[in-house]
C-alpha positions in Angstrom: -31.5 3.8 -2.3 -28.6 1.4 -2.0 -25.1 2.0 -0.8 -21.9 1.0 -2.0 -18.3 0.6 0.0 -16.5 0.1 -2.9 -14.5 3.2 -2.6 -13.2 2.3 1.2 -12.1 -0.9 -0.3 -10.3 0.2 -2.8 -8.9 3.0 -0.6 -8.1 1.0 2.1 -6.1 -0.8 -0.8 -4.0 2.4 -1.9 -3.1 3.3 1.7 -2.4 -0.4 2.4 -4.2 -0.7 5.1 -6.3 -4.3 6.3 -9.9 -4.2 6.6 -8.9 -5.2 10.2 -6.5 -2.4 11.0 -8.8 0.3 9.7 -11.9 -1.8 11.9 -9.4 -0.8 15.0 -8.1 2.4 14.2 -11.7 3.5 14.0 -12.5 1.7 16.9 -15.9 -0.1 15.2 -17.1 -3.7 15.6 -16.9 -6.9 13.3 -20.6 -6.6 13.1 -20.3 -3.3 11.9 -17.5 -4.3 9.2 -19.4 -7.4 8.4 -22.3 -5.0 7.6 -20.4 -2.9 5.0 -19.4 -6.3 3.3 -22.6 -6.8 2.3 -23.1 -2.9 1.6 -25.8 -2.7 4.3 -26.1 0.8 6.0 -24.9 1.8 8.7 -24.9 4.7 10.9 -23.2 8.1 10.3 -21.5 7.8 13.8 -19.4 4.8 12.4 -18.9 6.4 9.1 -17.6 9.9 10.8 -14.8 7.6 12.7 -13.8 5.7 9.2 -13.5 8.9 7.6 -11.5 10.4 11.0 -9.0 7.3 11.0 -8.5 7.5 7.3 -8.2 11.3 7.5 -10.9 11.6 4.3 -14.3 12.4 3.2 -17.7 10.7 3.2 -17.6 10.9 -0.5 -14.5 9.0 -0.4 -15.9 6.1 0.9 -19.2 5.5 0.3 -21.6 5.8 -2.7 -25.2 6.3 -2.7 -26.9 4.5 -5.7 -30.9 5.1 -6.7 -32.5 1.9 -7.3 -33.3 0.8 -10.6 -37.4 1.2 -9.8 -36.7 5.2 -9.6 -34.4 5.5 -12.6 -37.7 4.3 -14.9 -39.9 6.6 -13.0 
């Protein structure tokens, strides 16, 4: 499975809020932000306190995609 930011991006976008002001409104680390660049995972702990400085829902910004291998199975 591979996961997908995009939708924090372009949220954070709407709202008009900095990658940087959202990073310390949820109180999380560069490492952690630097992370969710690259679409790495991270844990639900840090996604929770996105989602509670944002005031939205997981579904709002992140997006779980099945790897190609188990769309051909």
């Amino acid at each position: 499975m591979a996961v997908s930011y995009n939708r924090l991006w372009i949220l954070l976008i709407d709202k008009g809020v900095t990658k940087t002001e959202m990073r310390k409104q949820a109180g999380i680390s560069t490492t952690v932000l630097a992370k969710m660049g690259k679409n790495e995972t991270v844990s639900m702990d840090t996604l929770t306190k996105i989602c509670t400085a944002l005031n939205c829902g997981l579904d709002d910004i992140v997006e779980i995609k099945a790897d190609k291998e188990r769309n051909t199975l």
